[in-house]
N, C-alpha and C positions, 0 to 999 in steps of 0.2 A: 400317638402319631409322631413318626422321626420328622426332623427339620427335614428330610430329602426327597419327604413324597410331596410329589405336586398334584395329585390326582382332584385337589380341591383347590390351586391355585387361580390366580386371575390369569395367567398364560395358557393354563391347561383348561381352563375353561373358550380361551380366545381362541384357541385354536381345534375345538369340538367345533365352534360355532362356526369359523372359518371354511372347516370340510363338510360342513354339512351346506351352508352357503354354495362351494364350489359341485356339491351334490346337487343342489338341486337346481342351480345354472343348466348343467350337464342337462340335465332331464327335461326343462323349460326348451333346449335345445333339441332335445327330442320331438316333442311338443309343438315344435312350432311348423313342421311341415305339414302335417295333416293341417292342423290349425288353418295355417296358408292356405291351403287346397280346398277347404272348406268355405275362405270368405272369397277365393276366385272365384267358384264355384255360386255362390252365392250373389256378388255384386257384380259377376263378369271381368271381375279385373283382369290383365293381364291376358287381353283377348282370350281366353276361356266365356266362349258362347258355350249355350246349352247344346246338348248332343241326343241320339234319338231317343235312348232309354228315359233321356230327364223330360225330353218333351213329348214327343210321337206316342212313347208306350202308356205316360201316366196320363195324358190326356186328351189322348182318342184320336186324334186324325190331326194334320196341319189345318191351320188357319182356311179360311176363305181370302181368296186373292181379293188384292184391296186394287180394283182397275183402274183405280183414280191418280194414283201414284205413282208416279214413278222414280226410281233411284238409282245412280249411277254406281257400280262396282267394281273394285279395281282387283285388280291380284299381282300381287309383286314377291319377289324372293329376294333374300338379301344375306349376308356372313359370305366367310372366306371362302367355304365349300362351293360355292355358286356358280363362278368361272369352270374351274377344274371340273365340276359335275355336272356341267349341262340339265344344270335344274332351272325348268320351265314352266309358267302355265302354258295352257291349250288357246287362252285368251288372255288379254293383257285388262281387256276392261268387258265390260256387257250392261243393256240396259234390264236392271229387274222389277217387277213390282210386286209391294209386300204382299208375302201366303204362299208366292207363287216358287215352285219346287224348280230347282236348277241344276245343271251336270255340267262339271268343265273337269278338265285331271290336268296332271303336271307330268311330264314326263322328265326322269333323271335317268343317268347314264356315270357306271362306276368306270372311272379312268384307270383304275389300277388294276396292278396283276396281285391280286390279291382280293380274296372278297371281303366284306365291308358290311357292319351294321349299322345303319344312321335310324335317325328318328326326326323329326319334322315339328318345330315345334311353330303355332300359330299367336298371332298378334293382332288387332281388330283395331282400326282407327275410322272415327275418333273413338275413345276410350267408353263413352255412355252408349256406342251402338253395340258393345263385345256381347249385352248381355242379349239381344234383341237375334243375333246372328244362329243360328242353328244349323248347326253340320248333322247332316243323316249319315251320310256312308264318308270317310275321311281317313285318309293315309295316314293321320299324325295320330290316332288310335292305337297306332300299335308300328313297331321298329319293321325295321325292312330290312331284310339279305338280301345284299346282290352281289353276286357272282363277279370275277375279274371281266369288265368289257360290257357288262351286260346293262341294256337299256329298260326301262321298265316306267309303263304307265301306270298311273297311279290316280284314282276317281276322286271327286269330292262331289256332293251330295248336299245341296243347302237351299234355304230358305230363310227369308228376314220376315220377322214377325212384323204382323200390321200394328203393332203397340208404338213400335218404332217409333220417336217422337220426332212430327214434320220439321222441325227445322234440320234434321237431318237430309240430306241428299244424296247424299254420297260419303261411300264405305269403302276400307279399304284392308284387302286382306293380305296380310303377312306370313310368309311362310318364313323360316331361319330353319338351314338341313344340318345337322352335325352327327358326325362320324363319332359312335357312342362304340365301338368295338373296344375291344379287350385288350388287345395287341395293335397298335397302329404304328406303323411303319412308314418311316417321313417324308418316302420319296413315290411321286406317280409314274406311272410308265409311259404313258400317253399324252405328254406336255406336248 
């Protein structure tokens, strides 16, 4: 062995360990969105309530209305797109009781001459009700195209589960809109 190979040195050794360290960062990085999506999905965090396939399909029917109950629900929107987009609920608040199946949509409207893909992402406060909230039919399932100008109602489809623990009263549902297109371009036309 020449004094010039390092292939067994303590450097060349530091720095196998090093890339393979920075390998598998990388990958942990990978790793961590499903991961994520997994324990929202799981504890409800991060208002991800359950949706119909997790509730309605695995376990037969919604709940029985609980009459005894009652809980107050709010719906709010909120980010920067909000003004500009005339993103709305149909109702600002409603009285519900848990089991019992409800319909309200939001109605948005694209300001721009240009169409526009946004997606809707939801939020549940307080934080122990997100897992309790179940969306059946919900715009934030999937992105929306809208056309330059064009106004476009959009359904939401829920129920609070009677599990709901009573010191709960009142819920409160968060929508956040953002413009997910490809190409966005900085200026509205309809200020």
């Amino acid at each position: 062995m020449s004094e010039h190979d390092d292939t067994g040195s303590p450097n060349a050794r530091l720095v196998k360990r090093l890339l393979l360290g920075v390998g598998g960062m990388f990958a942990f990085g990978f790793a961590l969105v499903p991961l994520y999506d997994v324990i929202c999905d799981v504890t409800g965090l991060n208002g991800k309530g359950r949706t119909q396939d997790q509730y309605v399909l695995t376990e037969g029917l919604a709940p029985e209305v609980d009459e005894q109950r009652e809980i107050t629900m709010q719906f709010t929107v909120h980010g920067e797109l909000v003004d500009d987009w005339k993103f709305r609920p149909s109702e600002r608040a409603m009285v519900i009781r848990p089991g019992e199946m409800k319909r309200i949509s939001y109605t948005v409207t694209n300001p721009y001459d240009h169409a526009v893909t946004t997606q809707a992402i939801p939020s549940v406060a307080p934080n122990v009700a997100s897992g309790y909230l179940n969306k059946i039919e919900c715009f934030c399932f999937e992105e929306q195209v809208l056309e330059p100008g064009q106004t476009v109602e959009m359904p939401l489809q829920f129920f609070v589960d009677p599990e709901l623990p009573e010191r709960v009263s009142k819920l409160t549902l968060a929508y956040r809109l953002y413009d997910i297109s490809e190409n966005k371009p900085a200026v509205a036309s309809n200020r």
